[in-house]
N, CA, C and O atoms as CSV, one atom per row, in Angstrom:
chain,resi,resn,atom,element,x,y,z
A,1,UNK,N,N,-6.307,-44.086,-20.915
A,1,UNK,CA,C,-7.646,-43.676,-21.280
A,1,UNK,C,C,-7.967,-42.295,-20.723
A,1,UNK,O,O,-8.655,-41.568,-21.439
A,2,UNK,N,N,-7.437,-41.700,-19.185
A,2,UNK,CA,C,-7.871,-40.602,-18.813
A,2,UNK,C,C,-6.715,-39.606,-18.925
A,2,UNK,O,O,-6.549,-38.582,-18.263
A,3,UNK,N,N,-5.878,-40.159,-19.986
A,3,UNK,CA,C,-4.967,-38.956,-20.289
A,3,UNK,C,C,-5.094,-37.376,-20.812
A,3,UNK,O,O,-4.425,-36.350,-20.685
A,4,UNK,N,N,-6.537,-37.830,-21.579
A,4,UNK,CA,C,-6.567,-36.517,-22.276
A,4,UNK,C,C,-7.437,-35.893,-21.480
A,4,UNK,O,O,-7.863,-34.791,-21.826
A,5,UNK,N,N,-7.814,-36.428,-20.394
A,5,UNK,CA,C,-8.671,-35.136,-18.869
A,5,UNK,C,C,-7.328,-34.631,-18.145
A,5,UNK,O,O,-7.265,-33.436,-17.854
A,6,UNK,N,N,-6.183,-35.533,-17.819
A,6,UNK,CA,C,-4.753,-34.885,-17.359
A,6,UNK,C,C,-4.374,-33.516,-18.391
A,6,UNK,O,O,-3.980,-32.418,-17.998
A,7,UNK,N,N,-4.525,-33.777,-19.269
A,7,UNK,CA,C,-3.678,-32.949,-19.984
A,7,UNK,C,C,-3.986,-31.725,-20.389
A,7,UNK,O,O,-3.346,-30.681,-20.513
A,8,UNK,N,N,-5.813,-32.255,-20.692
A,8,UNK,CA,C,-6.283,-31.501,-20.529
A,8,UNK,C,C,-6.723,-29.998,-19.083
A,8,UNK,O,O,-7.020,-28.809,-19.200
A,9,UNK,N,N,-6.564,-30.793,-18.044
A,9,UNK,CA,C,-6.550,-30.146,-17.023
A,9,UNK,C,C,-4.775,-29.314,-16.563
A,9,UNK,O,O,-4.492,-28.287,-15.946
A,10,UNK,N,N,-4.005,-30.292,-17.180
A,10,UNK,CA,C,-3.015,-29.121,-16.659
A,10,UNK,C,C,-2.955,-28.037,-18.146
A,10,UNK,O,O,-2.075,-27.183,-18.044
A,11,UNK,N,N,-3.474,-28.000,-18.992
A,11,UNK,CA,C,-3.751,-26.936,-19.923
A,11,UNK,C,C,-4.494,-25.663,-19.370
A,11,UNK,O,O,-4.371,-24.513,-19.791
A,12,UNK,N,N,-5.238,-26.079,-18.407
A,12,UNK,CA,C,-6.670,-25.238,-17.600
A,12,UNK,C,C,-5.707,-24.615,-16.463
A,12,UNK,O,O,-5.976,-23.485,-16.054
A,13,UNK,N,N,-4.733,-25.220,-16.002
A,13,UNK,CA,C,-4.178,-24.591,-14.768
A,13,UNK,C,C,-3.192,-23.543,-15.575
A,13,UNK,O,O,-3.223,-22.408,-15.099
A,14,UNK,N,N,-2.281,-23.730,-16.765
A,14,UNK,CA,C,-1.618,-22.914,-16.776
A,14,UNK,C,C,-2.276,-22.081,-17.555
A,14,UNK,O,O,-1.451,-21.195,-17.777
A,15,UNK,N,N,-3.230,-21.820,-18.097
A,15,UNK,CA,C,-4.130,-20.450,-19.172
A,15,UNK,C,C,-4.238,-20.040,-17.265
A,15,UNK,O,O,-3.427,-19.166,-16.958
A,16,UNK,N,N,-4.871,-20.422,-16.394
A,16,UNK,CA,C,-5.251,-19.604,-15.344
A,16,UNK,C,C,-4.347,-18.932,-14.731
A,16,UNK,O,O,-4.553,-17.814,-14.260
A,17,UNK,N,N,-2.904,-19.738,-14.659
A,17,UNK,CA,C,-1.920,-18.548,-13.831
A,17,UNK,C,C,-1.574,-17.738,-14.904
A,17,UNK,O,O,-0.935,-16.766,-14.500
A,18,UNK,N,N,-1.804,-17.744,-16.609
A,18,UNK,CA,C,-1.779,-16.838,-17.328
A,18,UNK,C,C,-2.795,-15.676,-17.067
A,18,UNK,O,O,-2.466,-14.490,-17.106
A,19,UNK,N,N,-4.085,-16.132,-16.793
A,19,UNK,CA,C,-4.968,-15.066,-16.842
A,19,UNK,C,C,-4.488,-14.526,-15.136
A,19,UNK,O,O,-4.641,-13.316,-14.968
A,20,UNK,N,N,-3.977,-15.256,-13.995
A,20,UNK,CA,C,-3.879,-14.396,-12.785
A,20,UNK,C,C,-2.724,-13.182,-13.137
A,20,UNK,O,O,-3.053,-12.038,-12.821
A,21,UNK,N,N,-1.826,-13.314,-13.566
A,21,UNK,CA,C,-0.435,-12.797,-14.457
A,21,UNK,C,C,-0.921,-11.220,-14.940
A,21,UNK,O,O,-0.596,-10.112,-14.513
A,22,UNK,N,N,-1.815,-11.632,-15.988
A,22,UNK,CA,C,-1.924,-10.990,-16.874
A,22,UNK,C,C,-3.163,-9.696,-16.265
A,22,UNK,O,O,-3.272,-8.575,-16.763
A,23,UNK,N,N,-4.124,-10.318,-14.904
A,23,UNK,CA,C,-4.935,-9.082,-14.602
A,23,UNK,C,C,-4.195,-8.714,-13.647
A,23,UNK,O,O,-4.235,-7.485,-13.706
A,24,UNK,N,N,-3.553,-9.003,-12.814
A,24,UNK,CA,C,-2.536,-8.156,-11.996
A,24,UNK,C,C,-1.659,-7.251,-12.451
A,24,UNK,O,O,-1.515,-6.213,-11.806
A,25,UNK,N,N,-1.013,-7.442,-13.481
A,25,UNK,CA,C,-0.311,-6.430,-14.626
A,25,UNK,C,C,-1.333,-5.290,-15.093
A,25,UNK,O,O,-0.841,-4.171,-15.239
A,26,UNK,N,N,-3.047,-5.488,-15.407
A,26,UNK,CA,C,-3.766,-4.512,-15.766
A,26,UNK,C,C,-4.175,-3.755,-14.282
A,26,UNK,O,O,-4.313,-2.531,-14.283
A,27,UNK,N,N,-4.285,-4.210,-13.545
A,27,UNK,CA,C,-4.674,-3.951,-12.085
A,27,UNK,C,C,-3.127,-2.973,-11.759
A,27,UNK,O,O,-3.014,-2.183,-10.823
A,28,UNK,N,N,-2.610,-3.120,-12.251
A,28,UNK,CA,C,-0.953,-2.173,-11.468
A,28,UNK,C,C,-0.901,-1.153,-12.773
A,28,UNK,O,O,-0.123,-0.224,-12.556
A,29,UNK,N,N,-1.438,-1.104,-13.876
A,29,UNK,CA,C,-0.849,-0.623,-14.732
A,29,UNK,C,C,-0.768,1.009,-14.517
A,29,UNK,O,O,0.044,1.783,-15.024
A,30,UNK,N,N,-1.689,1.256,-13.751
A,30,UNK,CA,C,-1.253,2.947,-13.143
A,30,UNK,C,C,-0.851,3.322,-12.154
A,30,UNK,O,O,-1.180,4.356,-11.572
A,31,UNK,N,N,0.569,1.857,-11.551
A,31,UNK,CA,C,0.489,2.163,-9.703
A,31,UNK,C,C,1.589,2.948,-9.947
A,31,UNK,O,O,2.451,2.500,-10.703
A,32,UNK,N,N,1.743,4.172,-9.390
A,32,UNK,CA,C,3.158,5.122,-8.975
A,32,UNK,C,C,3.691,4.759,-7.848
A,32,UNK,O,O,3.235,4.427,-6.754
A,33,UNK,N,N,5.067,4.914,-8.433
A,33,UNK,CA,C,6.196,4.792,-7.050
A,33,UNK,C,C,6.416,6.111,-7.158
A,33,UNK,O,O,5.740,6.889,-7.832
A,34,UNK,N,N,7.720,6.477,-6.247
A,34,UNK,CA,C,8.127,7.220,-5.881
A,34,UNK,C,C,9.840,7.150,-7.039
A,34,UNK,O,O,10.476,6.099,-7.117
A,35,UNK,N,N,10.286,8.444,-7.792
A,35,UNK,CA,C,11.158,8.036,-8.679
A,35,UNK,C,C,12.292,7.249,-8.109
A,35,UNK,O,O,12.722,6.329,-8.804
A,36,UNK,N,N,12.936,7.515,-6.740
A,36,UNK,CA,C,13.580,6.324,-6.313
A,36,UNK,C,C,13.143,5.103,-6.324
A,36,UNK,O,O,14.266,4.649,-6.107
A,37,UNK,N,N,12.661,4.406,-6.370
A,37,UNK,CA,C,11.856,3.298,-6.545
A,37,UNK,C,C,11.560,2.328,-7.679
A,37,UNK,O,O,11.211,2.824,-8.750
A,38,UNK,N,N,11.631,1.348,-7.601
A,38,UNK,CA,C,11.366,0.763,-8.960
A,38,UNK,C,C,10.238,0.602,-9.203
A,38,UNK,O,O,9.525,0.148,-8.308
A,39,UNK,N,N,9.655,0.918,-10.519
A,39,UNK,CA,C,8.517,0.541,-10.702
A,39,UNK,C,C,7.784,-1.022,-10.436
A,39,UNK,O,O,8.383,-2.047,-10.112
A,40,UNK,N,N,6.526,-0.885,-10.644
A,40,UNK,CA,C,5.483,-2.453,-10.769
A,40,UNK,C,C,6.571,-3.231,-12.082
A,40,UNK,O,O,6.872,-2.743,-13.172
A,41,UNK,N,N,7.002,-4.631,-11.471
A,41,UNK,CA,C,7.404,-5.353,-12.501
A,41,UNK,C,C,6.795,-5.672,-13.295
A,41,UNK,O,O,5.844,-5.279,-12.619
A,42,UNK,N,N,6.241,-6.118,-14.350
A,42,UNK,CA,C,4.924,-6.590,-15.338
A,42,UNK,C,C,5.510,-8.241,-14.935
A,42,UNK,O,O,6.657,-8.610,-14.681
A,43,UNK,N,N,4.168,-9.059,-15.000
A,43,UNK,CA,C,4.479,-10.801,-14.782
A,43,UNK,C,C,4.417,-10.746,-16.132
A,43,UNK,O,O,4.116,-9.806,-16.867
A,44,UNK,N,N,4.931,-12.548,-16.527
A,44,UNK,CA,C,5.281,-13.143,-17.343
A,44,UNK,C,C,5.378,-14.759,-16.886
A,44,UNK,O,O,6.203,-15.263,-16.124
A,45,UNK,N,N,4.554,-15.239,-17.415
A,45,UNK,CA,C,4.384,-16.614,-16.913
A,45,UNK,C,C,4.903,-17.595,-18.519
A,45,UNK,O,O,4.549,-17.495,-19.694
A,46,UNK,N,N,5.792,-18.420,-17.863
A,46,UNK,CA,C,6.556,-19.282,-18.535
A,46,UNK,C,C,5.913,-20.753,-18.740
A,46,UNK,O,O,5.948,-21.512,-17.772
A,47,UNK,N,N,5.365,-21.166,-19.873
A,47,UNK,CA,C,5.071,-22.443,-20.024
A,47,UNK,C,C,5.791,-23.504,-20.306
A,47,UNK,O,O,6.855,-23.215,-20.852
A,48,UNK,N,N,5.582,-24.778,-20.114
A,48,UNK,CA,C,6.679,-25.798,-20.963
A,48,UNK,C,C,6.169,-27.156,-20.830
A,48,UNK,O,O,5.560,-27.650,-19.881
A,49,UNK,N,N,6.527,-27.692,-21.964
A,49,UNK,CA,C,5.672,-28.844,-22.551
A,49,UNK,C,C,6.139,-30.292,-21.802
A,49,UNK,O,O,7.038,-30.999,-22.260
A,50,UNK,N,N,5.501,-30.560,-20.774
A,50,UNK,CA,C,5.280,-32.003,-20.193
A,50,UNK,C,C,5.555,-33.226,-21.244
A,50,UNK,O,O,4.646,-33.521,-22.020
A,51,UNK,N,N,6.823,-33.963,-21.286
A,51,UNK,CA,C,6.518,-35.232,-22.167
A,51,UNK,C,C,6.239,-35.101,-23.670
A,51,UNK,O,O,5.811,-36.027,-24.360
A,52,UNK,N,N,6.518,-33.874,-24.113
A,52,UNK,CA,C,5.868,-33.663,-25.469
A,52,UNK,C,C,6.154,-34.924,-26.390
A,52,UNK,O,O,7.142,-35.654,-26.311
A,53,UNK,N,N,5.194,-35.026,-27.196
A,53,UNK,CA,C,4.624,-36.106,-28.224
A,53,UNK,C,C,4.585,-37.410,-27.605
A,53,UNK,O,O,4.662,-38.325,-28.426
A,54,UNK,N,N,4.476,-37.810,-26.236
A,54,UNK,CA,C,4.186,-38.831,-25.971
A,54,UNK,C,C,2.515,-39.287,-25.690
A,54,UNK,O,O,2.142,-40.448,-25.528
A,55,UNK,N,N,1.672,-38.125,-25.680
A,55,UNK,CA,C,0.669,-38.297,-25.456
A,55,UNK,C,C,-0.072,-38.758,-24.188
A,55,UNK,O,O,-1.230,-39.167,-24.095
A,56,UNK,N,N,1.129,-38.554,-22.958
A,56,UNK,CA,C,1.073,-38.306,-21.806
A,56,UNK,C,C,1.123,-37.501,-20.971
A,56,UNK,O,O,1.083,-37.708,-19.758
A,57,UNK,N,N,1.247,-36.164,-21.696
A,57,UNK,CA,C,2.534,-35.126,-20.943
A,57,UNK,C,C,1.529,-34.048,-20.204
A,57,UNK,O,O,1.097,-34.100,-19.052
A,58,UNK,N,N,1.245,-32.869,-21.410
A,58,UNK,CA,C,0.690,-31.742,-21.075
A,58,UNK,C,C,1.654,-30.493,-20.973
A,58,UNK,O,O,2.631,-30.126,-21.627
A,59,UNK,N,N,0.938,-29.967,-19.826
A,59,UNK,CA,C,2.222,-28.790,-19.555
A,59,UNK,C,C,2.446,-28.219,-18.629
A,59,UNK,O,O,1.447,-28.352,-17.923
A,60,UNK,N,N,3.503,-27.334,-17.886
A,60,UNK,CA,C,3.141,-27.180,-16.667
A,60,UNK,C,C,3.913,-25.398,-16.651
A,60,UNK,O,O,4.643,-24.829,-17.462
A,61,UNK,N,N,3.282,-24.934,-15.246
A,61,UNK,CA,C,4.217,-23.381,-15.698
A,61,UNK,C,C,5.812,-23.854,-15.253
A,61,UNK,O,O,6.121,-24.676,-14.391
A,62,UNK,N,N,6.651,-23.103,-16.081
A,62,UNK,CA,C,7.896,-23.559,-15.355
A,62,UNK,C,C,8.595,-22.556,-14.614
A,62,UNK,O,O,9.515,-22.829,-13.843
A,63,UNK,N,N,8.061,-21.088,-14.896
A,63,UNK,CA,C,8.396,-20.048,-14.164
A,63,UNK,C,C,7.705,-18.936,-14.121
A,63,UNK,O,O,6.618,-19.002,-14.693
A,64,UNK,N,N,7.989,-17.885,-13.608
A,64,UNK,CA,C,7.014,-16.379,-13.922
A,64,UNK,C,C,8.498,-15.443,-13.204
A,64,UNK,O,O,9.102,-15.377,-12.133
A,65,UNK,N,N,8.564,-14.762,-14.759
A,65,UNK,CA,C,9.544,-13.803,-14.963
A,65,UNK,C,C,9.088,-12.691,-14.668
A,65,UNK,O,O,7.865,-12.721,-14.534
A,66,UNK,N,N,9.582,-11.639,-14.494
A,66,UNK,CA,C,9.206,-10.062,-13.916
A,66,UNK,C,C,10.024,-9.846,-15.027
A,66,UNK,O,O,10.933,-10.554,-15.460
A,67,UNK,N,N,9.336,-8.157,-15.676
A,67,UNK,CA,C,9.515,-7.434,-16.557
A,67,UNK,C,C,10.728,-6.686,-16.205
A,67,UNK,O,O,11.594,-7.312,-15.594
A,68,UNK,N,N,10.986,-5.151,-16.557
A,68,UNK,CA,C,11.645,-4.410,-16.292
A,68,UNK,C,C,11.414,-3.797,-15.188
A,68,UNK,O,O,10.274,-4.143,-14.877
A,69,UNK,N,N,12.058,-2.658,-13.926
A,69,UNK,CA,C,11.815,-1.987,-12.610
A,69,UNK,C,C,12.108,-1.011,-13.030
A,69,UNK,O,O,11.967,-0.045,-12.280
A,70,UNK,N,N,12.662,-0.767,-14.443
A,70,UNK,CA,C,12.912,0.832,-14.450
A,70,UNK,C,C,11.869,1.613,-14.560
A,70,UNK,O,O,12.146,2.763,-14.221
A,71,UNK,N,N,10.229,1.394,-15.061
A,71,UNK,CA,C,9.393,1.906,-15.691
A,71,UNK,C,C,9.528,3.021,-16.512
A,71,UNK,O,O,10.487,3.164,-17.270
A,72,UNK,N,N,8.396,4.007,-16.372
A,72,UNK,CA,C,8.775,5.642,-16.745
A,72,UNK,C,C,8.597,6.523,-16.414
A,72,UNK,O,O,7.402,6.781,-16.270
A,73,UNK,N,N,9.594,7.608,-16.054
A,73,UNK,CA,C,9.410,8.346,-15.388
A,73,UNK,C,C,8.332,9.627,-16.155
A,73,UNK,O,O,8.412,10.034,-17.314
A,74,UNK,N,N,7.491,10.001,-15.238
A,74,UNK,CA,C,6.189,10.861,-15.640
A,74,UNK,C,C,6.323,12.530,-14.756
A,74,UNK,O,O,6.365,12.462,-13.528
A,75,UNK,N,N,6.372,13.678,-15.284
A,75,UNK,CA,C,6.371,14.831,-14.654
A,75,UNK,C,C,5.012,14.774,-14.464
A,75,UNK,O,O,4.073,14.611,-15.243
A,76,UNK,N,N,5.142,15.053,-12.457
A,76,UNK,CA,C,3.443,15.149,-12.132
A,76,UNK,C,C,4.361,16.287,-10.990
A,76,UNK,O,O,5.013,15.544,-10.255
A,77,UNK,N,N,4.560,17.395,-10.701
A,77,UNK,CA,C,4.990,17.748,-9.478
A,77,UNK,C,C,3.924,18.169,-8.417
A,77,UNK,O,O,4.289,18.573,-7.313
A,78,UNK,N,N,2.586,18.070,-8.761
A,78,UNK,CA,C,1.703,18.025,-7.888
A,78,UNK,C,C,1.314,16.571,-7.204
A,78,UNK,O,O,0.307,16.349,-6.531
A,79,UNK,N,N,2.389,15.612,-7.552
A,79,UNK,CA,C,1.623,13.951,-6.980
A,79,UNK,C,C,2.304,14.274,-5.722
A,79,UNK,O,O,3.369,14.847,-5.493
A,80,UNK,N,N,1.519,13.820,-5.062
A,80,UNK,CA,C,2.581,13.447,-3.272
A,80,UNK,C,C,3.743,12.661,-3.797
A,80,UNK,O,O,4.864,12.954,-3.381
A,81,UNK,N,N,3.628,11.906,-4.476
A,81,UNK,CA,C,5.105,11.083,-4.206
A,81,UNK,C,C,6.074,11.245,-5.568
A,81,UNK,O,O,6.691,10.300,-6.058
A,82,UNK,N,N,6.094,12.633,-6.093
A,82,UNK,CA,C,6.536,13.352,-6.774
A,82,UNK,C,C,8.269,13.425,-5.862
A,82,UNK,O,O,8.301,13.542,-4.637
A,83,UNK,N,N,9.535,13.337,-6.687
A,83,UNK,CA,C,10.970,13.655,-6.364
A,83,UNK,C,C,10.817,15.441,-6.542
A,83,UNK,O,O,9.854,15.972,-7.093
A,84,UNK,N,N,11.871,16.112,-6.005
A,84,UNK,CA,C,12.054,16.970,-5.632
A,84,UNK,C,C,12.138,17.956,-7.183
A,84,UNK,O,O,12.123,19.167,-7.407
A,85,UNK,N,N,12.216,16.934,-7.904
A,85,UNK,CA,C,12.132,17.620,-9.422
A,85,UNK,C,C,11.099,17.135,-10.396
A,85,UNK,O,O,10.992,17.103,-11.621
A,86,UNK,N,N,10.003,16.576,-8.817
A,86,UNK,CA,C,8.502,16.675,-9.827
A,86,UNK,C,C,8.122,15.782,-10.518
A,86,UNK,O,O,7.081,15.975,-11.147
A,87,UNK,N,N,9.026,14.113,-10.691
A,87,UNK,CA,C,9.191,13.369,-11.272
A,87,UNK,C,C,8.103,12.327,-10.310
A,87,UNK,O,O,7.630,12.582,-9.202
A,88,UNK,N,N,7.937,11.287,-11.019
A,88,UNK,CA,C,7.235,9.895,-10.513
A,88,UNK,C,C,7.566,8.844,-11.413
A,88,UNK,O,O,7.664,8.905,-12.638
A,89,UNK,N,N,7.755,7.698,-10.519
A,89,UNK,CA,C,7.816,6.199,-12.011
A,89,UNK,C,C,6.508,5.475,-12.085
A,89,UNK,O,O,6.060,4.930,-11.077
A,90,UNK,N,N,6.069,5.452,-12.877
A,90,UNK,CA,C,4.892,4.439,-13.611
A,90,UNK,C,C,5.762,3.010,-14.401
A,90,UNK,O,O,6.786,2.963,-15.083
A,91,UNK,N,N,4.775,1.924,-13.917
A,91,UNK,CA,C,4.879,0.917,-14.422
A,91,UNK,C,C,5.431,0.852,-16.230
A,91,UNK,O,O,4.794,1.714,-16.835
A,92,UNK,N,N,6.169,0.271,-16.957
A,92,UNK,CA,C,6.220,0.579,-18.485
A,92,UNK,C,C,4.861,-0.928,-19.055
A,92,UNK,O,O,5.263,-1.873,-19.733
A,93,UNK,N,N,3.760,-0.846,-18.724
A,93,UNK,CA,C,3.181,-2.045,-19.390
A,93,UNK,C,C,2.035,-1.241,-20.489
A,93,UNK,O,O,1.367,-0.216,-20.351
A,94,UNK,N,N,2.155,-2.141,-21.515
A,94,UNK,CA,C,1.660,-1.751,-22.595
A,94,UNK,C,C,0.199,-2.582,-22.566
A,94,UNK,O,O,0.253,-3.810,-22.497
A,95,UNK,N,N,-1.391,-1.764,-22.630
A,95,UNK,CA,C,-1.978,-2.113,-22.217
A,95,UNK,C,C,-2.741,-3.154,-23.293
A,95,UNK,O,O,-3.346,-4.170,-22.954
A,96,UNK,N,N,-2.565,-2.646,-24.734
A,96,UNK,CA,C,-2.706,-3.617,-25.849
A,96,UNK,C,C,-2.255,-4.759,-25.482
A,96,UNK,O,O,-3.271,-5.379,-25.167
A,97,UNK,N,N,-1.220,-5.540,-25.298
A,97,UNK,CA,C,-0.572,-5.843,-25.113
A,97,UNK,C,C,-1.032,-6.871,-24.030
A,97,UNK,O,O,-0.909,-8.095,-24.055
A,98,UNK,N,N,-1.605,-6.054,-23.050
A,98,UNK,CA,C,-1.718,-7.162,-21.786
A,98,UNK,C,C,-3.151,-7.586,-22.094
A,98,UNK,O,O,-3.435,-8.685,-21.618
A,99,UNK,N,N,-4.397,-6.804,-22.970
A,99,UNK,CA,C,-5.647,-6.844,-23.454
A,99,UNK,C,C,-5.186,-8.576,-24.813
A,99,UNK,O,O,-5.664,-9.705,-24.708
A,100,UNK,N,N,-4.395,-8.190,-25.647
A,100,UNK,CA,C,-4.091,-9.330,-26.320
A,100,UNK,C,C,-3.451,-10.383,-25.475
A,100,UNK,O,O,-4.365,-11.206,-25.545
A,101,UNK,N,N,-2.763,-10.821,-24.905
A,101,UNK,CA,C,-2.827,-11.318,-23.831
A,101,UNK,C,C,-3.706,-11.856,-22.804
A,101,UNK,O,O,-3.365,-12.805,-22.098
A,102,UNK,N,N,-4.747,-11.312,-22.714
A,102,UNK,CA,C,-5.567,-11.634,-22.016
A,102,UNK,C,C,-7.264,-12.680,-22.448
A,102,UNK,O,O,-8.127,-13.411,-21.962
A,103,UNK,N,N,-6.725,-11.904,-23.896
A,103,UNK,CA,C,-7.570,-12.466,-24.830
A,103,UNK,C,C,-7.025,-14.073,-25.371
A,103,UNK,O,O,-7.616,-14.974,-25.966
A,104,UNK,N,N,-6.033,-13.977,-25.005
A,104,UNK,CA,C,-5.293,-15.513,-25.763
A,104,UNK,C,C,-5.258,-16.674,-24.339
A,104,UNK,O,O,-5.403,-17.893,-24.432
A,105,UNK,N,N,-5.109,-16.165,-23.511
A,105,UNK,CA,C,-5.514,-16.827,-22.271
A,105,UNK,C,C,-6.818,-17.360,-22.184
A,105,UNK,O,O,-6.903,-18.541,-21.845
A,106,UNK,N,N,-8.206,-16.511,-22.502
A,106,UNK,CA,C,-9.091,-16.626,-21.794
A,106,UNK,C,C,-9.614,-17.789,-23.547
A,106,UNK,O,O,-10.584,-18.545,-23.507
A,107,UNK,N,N,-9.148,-17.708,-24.228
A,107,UNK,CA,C,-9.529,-19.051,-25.412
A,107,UNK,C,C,-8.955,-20.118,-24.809
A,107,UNK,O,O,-9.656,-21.073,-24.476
A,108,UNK,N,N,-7.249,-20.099,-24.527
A,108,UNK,CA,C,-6.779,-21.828,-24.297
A,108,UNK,C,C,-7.607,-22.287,-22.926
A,108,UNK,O,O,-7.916,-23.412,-22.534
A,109,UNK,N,N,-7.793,-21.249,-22.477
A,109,UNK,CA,C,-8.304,-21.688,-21.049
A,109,UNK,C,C,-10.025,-22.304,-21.373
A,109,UNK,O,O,-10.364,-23.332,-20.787
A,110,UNK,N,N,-10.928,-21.675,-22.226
A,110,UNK,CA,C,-11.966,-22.009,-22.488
A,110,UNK,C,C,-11.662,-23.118,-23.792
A,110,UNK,O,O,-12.773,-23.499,-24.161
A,111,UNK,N,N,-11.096,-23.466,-24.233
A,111,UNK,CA,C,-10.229,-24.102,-25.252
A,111,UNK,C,C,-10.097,-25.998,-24.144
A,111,UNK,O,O,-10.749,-27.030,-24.310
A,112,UNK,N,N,-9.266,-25.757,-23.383
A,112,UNK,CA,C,-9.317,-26.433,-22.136
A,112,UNK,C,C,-10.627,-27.102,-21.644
A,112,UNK,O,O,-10.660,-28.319,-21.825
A,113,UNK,N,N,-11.640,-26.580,-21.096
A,113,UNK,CA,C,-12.521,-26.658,-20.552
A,113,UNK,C,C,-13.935,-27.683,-21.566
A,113,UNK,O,O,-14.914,-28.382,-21.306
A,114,UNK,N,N,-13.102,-27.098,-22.925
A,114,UNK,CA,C,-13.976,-27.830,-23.776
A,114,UNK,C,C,-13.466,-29.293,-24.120
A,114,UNK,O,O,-14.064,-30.068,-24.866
A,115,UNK,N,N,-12.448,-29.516,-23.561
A,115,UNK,CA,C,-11.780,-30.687,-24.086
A,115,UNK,C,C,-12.133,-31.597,-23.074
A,115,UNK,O,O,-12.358,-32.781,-23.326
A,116,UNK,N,N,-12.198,-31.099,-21.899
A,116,UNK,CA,C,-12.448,-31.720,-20.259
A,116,UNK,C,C,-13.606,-32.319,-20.564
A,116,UNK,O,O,-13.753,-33.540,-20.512
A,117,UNK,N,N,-14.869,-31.171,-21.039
A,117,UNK,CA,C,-16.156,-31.504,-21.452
A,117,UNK,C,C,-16.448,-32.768,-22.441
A,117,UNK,O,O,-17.251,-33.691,-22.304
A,118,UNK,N,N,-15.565,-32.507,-23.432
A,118,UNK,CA,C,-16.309,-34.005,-24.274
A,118,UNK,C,C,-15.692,-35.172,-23.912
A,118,UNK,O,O,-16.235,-36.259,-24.111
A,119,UNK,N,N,-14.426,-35.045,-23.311
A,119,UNK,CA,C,-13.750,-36.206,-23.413
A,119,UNK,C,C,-15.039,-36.883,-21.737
A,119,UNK,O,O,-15.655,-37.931,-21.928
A,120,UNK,N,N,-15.155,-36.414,-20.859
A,120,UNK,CA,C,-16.349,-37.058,-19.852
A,120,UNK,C,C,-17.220,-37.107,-20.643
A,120,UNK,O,O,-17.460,-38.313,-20.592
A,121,UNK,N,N,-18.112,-36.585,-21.581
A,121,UNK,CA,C,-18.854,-36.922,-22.319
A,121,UNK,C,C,-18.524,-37.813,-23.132
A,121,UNK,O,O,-19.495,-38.557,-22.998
A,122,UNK,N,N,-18.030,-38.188,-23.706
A,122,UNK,CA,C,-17.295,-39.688,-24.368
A,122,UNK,C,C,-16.833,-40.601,-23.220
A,122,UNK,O,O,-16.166,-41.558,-23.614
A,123,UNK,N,N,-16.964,-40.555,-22.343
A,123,UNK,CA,C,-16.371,-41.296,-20.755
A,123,UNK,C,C,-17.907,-42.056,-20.755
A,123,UNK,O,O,-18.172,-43.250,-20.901
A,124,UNK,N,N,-18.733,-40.983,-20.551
A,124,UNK,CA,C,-20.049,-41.346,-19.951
A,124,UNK,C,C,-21.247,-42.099,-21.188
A,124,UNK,O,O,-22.363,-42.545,-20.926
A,125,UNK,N,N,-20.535,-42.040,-22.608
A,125,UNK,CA,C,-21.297,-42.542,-23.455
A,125,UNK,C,C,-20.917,-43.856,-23.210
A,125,UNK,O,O,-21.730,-44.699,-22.833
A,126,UNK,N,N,-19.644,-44.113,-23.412
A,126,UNK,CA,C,-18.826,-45.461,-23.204
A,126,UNK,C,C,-19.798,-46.154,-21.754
A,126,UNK,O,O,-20.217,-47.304,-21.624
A,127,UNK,N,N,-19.854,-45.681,-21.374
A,127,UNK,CA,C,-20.172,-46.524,-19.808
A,127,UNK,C,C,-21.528,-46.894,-19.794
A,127,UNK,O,O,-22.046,-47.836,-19.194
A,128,UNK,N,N,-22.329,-45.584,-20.917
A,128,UNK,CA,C,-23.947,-46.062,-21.033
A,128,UNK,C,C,-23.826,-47.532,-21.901
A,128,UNK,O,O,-24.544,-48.528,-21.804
A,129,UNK,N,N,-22.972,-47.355,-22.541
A,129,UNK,CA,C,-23.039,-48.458,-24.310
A,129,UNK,C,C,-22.770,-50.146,-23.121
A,129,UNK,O,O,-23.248,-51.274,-23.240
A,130,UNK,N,N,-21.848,-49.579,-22.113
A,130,UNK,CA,C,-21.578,-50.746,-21.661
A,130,UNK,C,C,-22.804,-51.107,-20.354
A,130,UNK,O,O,-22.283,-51.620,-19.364
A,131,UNK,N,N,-23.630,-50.993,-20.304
A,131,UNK,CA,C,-24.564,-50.786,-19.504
A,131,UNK,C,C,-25.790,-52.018,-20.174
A,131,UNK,O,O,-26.426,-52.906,-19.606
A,132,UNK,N,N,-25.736,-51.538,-21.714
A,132,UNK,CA,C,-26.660,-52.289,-22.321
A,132,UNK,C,C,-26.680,-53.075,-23.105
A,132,UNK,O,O,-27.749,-53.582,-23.444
């Protein structure tokens, strides 16, 4: 009976380490290294389906992958942490990208939240009906 608040709730946990993922990637997206250095990895959070079609399952994260370290290299020879030939690495994250992304998160996650909502609301009708 309280399967679909489980499932619903581990739906809510993984849109959230999507949305933590995904603003840390916008939050780095202009951090400079130094060109020795590897750039900000971009996250990538890995989902995977709990039990699928049993109607028990849900989902859970199963990993969080890092992007590329090469980033790109940017001529700034006025940055402090400019190489001797003026160079710097910037992160390679594409900000569309992490904006669509961010946008698809913040539905399953509110997507989630609505499911939590009726199904206690159908919890709590049930319990009035049995009341009277």
């Amino acid at each position: 009976m309280f399967d679909n608040l489980g499932i619903a709730g581990s739906g809510l946990r993984a849109h959230r380490k999507w949305l933590d993922a995904v603003s840390d990637n916008i939050a780095n997206i202009n951090t400079v290294n130094p060109a020795g250095e590897e750039a900000f990895r971009e996250r990538f959070v890995v989902a995977q389906a709990v039990d699928y079609g049993s109607g028990e399952g849900g989902v859970r994260v199963a990993r969080t992958e890092f992007g590329d370290g090469e980033g790109r290299m940017v001529y700034q020879p006025e940055h402090p942490l400019a190489d001797a030939e003026g160079y710097v690495r910037y992160p390679d994250i594409d900000l569309a990208d992490q904006m669509t992304g961010l946008m698809m998160a913040q539905r399953g996650y509110q997507a989630s939240i609505a499911s939590i909502e009726r199904a206690t609301d159908a919890y709590q009708a049930a319990l009035r009906l049995g009341k009277g």
